[in-house]
Backbone of each chain as ProteinMPNN parsed JSONL, in Angstrom:
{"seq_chain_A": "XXXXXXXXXXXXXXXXXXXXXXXXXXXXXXXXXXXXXXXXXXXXXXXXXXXXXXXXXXXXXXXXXXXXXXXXXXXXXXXXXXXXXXXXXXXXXXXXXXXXXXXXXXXXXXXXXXXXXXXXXXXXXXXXXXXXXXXXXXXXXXXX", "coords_chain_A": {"N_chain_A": [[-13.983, 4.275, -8.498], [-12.927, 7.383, -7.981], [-9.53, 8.048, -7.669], [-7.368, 10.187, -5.946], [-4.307, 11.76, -5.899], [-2.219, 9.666, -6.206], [0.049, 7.674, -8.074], [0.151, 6.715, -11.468], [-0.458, 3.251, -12.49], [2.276, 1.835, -13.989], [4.079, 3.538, -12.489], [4.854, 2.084, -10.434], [7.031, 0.212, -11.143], [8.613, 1.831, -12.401], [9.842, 3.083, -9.92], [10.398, 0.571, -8.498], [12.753, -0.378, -9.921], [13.972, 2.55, -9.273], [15.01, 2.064, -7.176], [16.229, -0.661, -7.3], [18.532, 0.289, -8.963], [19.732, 2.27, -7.017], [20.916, 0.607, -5.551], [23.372, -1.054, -6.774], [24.663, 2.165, -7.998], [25.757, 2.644, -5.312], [27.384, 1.018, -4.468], [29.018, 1.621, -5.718], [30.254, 3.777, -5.537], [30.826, 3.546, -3.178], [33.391, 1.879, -3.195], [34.55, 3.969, -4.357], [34.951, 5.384, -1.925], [32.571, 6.858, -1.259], [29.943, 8.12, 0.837], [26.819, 6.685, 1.704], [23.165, 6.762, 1.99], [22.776, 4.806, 3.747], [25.371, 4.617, 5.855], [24.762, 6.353, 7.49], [27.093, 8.572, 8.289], [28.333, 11.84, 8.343], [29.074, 14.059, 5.535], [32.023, 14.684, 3.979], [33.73, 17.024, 3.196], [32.204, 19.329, 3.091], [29.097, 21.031, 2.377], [27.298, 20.361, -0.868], [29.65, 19.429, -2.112], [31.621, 17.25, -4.073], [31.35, 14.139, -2.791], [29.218, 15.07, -0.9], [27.118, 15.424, -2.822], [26.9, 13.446, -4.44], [26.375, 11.523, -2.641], [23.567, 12.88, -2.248], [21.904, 12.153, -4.696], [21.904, 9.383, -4.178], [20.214, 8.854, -2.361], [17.94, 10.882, -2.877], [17.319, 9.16, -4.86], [16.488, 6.319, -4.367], [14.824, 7.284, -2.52], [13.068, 8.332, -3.473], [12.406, 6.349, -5.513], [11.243, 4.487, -3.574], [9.065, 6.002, -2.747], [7.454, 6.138, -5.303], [6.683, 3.341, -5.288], [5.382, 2.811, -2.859], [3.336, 4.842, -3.478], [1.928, 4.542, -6.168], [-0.615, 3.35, -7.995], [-3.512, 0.609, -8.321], [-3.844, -1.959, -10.118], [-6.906, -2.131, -10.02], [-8.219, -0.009, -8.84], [-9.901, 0.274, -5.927], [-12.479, 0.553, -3.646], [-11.805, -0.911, -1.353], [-9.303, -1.478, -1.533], [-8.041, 0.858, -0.883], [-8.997, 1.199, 1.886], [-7.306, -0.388, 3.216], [-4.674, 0.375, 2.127], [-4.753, 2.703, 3.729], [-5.171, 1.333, 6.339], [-2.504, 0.159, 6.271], [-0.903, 2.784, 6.37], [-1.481, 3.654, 8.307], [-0.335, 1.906, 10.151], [2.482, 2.139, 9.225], [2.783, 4.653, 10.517], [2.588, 4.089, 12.97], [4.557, 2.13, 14.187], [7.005, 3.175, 12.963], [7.075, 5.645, 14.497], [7.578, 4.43, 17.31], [9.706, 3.123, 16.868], [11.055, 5.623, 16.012], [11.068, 6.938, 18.938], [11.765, 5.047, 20.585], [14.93, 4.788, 19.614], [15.419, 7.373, 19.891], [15.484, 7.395, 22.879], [17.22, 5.129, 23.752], [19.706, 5.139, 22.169], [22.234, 7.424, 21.016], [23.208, 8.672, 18.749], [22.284, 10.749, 16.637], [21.929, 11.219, 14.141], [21.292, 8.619, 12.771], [19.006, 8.328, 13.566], [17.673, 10.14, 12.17], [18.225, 8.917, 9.352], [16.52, 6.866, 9.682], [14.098, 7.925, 10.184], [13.78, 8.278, 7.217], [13.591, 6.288, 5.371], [12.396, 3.855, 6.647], [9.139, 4.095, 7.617], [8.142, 4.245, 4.669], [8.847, 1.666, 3.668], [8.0, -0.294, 5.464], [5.264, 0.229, 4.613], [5.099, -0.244, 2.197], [5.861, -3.379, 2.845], [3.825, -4.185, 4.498], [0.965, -3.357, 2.984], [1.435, -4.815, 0.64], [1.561, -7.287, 1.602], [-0.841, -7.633, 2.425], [-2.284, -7.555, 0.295], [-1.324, -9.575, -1.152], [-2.524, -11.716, 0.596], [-5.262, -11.43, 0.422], [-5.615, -11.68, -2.695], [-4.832, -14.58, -2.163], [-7.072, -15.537, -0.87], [-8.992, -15.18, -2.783], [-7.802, -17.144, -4.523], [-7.989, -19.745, -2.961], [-10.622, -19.939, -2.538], [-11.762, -20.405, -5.027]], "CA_chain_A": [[-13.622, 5.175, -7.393], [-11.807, 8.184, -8.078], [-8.14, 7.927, -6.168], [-6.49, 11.511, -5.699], [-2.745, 11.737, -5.165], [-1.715, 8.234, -6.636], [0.497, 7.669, -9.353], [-0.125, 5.515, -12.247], [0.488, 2.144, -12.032], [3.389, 1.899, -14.527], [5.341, 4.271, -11.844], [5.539, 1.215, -9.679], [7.821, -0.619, -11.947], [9.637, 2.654, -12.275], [10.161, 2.772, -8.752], [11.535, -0.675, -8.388], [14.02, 0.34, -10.95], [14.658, 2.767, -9.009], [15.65, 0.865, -5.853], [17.439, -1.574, -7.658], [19.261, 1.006, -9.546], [20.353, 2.335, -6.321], [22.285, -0.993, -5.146], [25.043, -1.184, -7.558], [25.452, 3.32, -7.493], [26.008, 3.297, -3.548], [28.096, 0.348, -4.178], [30.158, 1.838, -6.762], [30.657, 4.91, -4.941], [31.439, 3.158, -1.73], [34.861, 1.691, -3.612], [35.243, 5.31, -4.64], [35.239, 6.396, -0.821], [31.755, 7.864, -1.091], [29.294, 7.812, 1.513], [25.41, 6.997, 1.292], [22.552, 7.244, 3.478], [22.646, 3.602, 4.885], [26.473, 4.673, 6.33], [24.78, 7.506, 8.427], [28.146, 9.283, 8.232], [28.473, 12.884, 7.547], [30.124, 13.833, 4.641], [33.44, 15.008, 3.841], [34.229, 18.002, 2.207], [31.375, 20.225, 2.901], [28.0, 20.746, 1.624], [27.701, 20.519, -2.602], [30.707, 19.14, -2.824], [31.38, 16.054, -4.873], [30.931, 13.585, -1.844], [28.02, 15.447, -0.738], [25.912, 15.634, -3.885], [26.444, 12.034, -4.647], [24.863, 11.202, -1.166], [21.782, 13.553, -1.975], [21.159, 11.692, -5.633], [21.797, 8.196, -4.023], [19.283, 9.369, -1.215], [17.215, 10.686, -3.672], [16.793, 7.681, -5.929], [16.145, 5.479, -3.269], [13.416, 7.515, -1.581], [11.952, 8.34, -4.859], [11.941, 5.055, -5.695], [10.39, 3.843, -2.834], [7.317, 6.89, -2.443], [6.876, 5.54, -6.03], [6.798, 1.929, -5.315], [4.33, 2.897, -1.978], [1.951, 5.531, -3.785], [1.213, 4.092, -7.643], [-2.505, 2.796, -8.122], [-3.113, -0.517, -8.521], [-4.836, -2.226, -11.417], [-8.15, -2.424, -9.914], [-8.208, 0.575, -7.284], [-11.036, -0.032, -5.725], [-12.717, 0.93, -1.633], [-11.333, -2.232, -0.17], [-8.109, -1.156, -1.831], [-8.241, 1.914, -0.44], [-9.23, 0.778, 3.18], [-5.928, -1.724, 3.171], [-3.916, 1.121, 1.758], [-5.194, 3.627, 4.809], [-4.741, 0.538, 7.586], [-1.36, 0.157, 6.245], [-0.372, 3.854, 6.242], [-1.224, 4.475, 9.969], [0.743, 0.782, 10.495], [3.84, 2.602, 9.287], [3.394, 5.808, 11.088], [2.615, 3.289, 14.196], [6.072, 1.39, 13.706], [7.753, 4.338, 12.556], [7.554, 6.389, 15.839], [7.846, 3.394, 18.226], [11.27, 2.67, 16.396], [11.371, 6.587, 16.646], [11.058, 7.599, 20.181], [12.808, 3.829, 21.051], [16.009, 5.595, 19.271], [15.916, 8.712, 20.982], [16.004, 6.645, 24.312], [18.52, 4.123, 23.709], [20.568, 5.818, 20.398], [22.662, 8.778, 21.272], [23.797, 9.053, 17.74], [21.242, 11.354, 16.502], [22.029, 11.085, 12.334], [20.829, 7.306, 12.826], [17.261, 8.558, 13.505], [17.14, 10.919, 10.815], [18.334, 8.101, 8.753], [15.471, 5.695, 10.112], [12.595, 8.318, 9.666], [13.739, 8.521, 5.744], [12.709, 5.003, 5.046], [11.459, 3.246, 7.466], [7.705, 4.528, 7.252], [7.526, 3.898, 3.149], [9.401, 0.416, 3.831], [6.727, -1.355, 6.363], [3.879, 0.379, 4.45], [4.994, -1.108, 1.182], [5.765, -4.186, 3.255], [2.359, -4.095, 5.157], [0.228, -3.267, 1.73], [1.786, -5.516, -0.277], [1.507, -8.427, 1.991], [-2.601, -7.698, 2.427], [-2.591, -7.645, -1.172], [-1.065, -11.459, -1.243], [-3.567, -12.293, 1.271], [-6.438, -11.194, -0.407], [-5.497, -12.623, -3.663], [-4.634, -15.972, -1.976], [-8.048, -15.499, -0.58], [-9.848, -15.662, -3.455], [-7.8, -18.394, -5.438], [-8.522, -20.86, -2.341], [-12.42, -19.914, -2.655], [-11.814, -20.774, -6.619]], "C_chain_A": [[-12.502, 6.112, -7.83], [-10.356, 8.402, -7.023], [-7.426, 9.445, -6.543], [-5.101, 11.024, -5.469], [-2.49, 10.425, -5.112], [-0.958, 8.445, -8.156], [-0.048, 6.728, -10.174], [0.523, 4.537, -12.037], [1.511, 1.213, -12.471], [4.542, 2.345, -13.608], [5.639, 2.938, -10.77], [6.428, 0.05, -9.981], [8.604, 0.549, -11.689], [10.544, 2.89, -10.979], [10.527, 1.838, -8.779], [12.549, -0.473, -8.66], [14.702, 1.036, -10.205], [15.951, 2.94, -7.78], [16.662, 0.058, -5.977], [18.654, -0.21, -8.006], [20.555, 1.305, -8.385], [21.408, 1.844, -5.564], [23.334, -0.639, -5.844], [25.431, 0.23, -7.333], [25.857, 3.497, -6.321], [27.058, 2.153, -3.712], [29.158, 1.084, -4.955], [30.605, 3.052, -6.269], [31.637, 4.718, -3.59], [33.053, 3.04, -2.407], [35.358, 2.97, -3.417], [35.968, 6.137, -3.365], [33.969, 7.206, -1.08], [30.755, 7.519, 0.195], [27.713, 7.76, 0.962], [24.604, 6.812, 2.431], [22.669, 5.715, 4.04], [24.146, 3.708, 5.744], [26.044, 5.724, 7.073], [26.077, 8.106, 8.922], [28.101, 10.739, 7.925], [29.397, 13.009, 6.451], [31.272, 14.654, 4.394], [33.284, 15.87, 2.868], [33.346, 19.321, 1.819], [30.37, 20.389, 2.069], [28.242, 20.878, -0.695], [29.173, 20.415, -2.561], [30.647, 17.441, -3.488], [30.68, 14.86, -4.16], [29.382, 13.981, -1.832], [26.785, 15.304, -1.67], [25.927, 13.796, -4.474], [25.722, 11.629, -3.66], [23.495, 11.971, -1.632], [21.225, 12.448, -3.086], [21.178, 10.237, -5.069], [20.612, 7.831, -3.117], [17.811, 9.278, -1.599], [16.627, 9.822, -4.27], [16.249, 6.551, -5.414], [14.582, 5.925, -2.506], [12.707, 7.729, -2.425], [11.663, 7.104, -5.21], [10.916, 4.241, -4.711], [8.954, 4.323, -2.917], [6.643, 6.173, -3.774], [5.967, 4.163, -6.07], [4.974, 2.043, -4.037], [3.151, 3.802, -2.299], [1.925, 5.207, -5.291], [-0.016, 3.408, -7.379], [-2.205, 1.527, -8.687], [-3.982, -1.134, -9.635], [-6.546, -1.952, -10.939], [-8.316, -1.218, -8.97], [-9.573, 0.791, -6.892], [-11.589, 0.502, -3.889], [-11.81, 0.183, -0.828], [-9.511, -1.591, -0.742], [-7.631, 0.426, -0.864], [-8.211, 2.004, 1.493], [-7.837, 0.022, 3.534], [-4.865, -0.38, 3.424], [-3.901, 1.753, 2.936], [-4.579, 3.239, 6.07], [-3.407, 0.476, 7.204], [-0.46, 1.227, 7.023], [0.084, 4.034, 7.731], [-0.579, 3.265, 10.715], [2.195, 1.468, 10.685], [4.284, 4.002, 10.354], [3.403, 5.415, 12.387], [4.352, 2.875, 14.425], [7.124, 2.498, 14.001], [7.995, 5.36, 14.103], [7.563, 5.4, 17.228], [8.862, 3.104, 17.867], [11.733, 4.785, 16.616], [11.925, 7.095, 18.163], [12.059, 6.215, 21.397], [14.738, 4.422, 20.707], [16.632, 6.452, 20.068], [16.138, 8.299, 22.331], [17.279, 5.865, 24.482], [19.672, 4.309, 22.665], [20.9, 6.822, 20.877], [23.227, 9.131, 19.935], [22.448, 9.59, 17.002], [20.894, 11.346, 14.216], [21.662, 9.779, 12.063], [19.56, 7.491, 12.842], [16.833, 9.36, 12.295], [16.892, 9.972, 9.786], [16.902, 7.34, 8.691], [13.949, 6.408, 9.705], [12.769, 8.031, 8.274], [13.303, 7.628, 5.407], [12.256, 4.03, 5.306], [9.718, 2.573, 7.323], [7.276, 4.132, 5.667], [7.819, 2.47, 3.013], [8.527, -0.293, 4.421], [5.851, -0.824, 5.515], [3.747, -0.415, 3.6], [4.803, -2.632, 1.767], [4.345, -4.997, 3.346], [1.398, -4.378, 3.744], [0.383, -4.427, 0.99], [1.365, -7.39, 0.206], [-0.17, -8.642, 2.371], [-2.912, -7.912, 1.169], [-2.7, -9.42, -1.49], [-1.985, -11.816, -0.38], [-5.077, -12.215, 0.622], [-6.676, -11.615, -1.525], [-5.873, -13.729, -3.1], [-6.044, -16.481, -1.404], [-9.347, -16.684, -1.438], [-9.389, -16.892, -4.439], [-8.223, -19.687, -5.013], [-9.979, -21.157, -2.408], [-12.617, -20.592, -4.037], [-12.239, -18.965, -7.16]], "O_chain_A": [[-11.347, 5.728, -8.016], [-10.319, 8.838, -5.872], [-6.96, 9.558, -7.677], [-4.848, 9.967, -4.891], [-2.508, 9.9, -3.999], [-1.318, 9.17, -9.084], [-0.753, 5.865, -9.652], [1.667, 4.502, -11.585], [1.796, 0.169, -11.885], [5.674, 1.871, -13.695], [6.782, 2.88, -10.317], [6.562, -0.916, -9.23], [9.369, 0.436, -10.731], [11.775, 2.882, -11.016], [11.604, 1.989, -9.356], [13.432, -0.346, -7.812], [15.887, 0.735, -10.066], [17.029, 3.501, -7.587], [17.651, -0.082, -5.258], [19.526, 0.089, -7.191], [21.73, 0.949, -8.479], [22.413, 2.373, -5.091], [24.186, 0.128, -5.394], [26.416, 0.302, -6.599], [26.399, 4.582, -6.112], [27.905, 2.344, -2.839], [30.307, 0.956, -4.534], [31.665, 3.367, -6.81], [32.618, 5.314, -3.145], [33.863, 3.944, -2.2], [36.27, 3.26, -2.643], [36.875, 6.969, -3.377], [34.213, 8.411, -1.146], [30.908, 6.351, 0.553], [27.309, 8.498, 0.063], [25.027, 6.711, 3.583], [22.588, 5.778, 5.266], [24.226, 2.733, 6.491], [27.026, 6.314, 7.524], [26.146, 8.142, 10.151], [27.64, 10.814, 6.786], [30.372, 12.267, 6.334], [31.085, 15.698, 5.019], [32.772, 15.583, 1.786], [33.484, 20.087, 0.864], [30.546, 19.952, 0.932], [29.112, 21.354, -1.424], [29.863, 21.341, -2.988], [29.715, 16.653, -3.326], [29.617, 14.452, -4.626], [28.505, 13.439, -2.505], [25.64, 15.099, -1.266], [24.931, 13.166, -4.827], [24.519, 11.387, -3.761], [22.406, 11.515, -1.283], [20.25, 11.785, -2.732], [20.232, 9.641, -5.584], [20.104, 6.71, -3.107], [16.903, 8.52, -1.26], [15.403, 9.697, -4.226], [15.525, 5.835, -6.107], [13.636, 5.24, -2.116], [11.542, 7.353, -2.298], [10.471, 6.795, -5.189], [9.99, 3.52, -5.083], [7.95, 3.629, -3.073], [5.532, 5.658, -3.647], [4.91, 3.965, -6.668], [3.872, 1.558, -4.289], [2.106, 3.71, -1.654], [1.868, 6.352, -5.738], [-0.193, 2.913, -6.266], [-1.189, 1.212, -9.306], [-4.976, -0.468, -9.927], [-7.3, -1.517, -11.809], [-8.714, -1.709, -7.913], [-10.324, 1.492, -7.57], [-10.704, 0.767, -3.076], [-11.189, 0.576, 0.16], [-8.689, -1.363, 0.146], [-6.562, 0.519, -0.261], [-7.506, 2.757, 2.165], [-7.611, 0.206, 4.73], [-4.353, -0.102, 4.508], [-2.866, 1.446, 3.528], [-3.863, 3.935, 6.791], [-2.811, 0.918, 8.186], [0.369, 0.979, 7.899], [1.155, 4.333, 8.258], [-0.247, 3.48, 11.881], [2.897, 1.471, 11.696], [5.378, 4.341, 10.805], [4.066, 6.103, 13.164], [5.146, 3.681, 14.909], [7.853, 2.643, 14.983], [9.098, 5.642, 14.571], [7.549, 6.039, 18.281], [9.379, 2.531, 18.827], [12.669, 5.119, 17.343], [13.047, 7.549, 18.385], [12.684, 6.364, 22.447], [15.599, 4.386, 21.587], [17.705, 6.478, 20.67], [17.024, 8.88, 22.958], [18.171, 6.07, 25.305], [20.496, 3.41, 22.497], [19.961, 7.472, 21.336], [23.895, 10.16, 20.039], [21.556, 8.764, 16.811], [19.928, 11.446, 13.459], [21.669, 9.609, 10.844], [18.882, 6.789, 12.091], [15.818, 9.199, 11.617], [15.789, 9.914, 9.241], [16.271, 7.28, 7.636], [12.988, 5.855, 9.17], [11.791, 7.404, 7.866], [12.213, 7.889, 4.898], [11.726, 3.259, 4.507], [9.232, 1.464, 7.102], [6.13, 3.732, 5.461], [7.077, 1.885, 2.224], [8.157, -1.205, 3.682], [5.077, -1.778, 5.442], [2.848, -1.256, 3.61], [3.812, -3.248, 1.376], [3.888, -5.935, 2.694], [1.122, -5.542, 3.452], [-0.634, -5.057, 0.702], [1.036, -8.338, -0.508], [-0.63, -9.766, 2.57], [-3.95, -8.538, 0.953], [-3.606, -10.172, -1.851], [-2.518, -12.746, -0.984], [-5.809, -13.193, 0.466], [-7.824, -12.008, -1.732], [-7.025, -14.121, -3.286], [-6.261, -17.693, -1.417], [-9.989, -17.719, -1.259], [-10.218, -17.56, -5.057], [-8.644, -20.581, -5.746], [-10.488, -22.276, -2.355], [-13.601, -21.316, -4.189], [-12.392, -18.697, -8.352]]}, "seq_chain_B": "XXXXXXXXXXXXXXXXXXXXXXXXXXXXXXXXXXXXXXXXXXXXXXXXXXXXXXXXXXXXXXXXXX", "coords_chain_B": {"N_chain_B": [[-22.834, -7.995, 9.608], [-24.63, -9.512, 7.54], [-25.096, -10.932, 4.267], [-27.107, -11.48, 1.249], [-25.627, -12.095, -1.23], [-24.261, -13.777, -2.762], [-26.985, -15.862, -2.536], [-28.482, -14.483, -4.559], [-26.844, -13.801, -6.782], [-27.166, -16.197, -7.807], [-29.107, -16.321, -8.389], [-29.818, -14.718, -10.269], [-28.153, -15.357, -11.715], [-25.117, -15.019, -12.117], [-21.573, -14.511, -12.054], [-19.052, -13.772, -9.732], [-17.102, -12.164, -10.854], [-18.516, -10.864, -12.939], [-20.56, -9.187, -11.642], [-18.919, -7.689, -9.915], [-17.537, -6.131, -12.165], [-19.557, -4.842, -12.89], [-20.264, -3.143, -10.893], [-17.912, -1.945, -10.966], [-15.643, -2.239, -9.307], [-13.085, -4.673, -7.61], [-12.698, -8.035, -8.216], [-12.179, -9.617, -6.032], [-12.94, -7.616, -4.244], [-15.907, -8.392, -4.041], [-15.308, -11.038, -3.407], [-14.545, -10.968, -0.728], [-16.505, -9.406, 0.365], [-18.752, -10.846, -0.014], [-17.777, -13.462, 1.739], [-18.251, -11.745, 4.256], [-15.87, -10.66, 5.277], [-15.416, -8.273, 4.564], [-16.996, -4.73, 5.521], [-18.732, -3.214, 3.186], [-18.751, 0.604, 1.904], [-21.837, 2.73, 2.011], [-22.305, 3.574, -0.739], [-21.229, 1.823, -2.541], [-22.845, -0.801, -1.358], [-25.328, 0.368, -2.29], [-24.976, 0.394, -4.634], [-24.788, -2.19, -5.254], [-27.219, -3.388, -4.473], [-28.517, -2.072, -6.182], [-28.108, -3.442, -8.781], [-29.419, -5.528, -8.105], [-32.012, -5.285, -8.911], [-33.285, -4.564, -5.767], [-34.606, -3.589, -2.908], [-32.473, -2.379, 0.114], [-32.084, -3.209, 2.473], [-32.489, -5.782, 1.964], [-30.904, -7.503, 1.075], [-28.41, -6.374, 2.754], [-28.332, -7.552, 5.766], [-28.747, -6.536, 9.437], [-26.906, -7.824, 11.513], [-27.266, -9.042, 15.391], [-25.182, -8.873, 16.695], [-23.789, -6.239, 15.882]], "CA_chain_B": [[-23.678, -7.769, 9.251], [-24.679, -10.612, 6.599], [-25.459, -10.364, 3.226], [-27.633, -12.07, 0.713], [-25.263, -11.492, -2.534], [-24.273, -15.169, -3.284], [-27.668, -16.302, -3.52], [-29.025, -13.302, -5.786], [-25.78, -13.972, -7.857], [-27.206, -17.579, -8.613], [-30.879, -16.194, -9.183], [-29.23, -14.169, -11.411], [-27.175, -16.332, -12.945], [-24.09, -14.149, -12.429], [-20.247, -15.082, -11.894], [-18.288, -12.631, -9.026], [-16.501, -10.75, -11.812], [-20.063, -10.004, -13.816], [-20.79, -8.266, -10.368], [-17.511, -6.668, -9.921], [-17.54, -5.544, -13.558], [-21.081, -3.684, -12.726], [-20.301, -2.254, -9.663], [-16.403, -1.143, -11.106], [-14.725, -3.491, -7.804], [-12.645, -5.935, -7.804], [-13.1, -9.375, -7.645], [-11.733, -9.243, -4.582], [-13.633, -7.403, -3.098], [-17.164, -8.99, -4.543], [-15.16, -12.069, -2.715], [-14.74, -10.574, 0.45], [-18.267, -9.052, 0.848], [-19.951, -12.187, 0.605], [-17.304, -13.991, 2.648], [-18.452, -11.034, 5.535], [-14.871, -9.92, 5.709], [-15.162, -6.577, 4.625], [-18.242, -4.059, 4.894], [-18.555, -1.841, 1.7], [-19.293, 1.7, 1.873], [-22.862, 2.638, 1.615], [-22.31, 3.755, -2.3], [-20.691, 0.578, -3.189], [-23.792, -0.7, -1.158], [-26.835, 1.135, -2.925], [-24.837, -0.266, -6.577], [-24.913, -3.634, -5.508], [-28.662, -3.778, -4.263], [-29.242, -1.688, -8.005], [-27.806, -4.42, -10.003], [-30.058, -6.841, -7.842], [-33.062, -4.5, -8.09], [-33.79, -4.913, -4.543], [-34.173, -2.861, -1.65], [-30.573, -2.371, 0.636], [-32.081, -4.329, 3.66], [-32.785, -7.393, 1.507], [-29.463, -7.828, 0.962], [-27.411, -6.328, 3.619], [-28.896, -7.63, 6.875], [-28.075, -6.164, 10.236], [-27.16, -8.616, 12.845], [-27.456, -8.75, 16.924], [-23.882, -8.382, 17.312], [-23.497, -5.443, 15.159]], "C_chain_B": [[-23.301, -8.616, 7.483], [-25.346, -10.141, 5.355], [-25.887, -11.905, 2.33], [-27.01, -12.23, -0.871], [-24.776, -12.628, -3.26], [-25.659, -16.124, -3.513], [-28.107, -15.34, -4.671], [-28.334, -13.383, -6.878], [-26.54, -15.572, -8.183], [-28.521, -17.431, -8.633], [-30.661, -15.708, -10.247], [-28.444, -14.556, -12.077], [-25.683, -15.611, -13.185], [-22.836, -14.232, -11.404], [-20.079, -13.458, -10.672], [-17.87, -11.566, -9.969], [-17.451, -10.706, -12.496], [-19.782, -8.819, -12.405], [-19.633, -7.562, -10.01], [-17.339, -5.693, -10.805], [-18.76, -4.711, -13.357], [-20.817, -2.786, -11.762], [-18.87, -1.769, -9.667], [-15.799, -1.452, -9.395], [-14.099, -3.981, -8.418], [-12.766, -7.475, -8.149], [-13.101, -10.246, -6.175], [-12.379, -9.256, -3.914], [-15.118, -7.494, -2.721], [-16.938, -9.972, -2.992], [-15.465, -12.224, -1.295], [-15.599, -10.085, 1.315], [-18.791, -10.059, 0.861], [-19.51, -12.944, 1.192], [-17.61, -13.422, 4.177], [-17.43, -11.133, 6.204], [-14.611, -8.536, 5.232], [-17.19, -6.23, 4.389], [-17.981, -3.368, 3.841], [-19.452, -0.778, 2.507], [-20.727, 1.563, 1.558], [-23.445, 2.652, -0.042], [-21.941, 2.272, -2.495], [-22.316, -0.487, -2.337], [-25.239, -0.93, -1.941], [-26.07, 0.156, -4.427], [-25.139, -1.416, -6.103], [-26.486, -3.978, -5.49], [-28.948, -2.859, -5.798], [-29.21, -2.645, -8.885], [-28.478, -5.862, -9.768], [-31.64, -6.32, -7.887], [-34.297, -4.683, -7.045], [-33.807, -3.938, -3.709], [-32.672, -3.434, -0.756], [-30.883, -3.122, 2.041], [-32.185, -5.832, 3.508], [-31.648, -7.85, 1.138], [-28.486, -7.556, 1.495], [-28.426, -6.694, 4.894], [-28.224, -7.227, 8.122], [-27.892, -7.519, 11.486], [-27.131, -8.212, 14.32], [-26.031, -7.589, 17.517], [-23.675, -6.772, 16.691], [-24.329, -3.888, 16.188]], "O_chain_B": [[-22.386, -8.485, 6.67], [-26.051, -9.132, 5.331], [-25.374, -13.011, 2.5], [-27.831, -12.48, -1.753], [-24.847, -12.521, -4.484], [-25.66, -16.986, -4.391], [-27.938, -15.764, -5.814], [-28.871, -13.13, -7.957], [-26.09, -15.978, -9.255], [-29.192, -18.427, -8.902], [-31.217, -16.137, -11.258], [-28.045, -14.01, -13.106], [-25.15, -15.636, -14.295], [-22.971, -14.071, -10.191], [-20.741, -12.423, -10.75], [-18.187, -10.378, -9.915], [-16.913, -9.96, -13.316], [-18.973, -7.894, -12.332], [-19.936, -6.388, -9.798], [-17.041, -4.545, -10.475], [-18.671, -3.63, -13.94], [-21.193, -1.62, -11.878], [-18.443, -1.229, -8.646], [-15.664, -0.58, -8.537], [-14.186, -3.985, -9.646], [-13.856, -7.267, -8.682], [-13.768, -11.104, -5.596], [-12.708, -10.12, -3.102], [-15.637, -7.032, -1.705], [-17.631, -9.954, -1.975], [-16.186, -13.04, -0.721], [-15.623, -10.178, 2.542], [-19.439, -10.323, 1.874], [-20.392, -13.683, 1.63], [-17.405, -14.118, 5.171], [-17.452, -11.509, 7.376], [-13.648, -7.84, 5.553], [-18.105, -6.777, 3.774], [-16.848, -2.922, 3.661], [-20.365, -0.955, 3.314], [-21.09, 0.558, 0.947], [-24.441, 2.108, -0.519], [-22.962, 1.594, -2.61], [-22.927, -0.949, -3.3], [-25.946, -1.921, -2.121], [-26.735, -0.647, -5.082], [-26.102, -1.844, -6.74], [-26.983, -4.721, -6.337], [-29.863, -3.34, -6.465], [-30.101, -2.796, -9.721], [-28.403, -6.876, -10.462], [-32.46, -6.785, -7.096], [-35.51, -4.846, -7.184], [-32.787, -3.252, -3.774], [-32.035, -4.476, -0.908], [-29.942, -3.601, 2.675], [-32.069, -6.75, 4.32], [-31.707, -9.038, 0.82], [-27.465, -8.144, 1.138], [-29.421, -5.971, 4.944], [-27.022, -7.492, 8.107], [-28.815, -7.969, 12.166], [-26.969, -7.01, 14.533], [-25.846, -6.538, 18.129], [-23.23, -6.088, 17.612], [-24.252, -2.743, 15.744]]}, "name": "protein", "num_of_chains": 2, "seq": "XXXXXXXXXXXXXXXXXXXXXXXXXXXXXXXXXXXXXXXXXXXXXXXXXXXXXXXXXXXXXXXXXXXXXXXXXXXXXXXXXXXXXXXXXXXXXXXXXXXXXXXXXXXXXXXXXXXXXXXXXXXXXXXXXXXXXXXXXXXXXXXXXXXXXXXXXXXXXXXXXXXXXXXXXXXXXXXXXXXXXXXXXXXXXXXXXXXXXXXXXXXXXXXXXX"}
């Protein structure tokens, strides 16, 4: 089955990487006094400034890491893979605006939702996907 | 809608991953078609009844409920 618009499935190692990666720079910044996106804070000192541009690459690396982690191909990509992948997708965009429009009702802090769309939606899908995947395996090792 | 693809695999003398490996699937999802938890597409379908050379009603059957 030809899959369009998937990465290879090396980039989902890369992605991990670059998730983890992210942990220790947002921590090491925090000491510094920096902000990152899980502190939904604005930042200090005006756009492109030092502050600021560390938040975009910590932002960055994180959401890149993730789209990676949620669109790489999987060894076998196959229909049923494909079908999983799909039910997932419209899981997250389910989720995703029910934690949306729940926000905007009960959340008057409006940089908290922005926050929540950014990774939210790639977070349950991977979730979602990943955990049909283990099912489906575990499927077939109980069958033999 | 039931399918005939576990016996044909033991007329044919042929493991899930043979049949996966022919029809470029999974194993998976060999598994899951003859468990009648997933339908396959009609392409994925037409290959499997090729590699049994059978007609596509002798091996996918429609049931009541369906």
């Amino acid at each position: 089955m030809k899959s369009k618009f998937l990465f290879p499935y090396w980039c989902r190692y890369l992605g991990w990487g670059l998730v983890v990666l992210h942990v220790p720079l947002s921590m090491l910044g925090k000491t510094h006094g920096m902000v990152n996106i899980m502190d939904a804070q604005p930042t200090n000192g005006g756009p492109f400034s030092g502050e600021h541009l560390f938040f975009i690459c910590t932002t960055l690396i994180m959401s890149s890491g993730l789209f990676l982690v949620a669109f790489a191909k999987e060894k076998i990509e196959d229909e049923q893979i494909w079908h999983i992948r799909l039910d997932s997708l419209r899981w997250a965009i389910f989720i995703n605006y029910i934690i949306l429009i729940a926000s905007l009702v009960f959340i008057e802090d409006i940089g908290h939702i922005l926050e929540l769309d950014f990774w939210v939606p790639l977070l349950f899908f991977i979730i979602r996907f990943r955990w049909m995947i283990w099912r489906l395996n575990r499927s077939l090792s109980s069958e033999g | 809608m039931k399918n005939t693809i576990r016996i044909e695999r033991a007329i044919k003398d042929m493991t899930q991953a043979d049949l996966a490996e022919a029809v470029s699937v999974s194993r998976q999802t060999i598994n899951t078609i003859e468990s009648n938890k997933y339908v396959p597409s009609t392409v994925l379908a037409l290959k499997i009844a090729k590699v049994f050379n059978k007609p596509l009603e002798e091996i996918f059957i429609l049931e009541d409920t369906d």
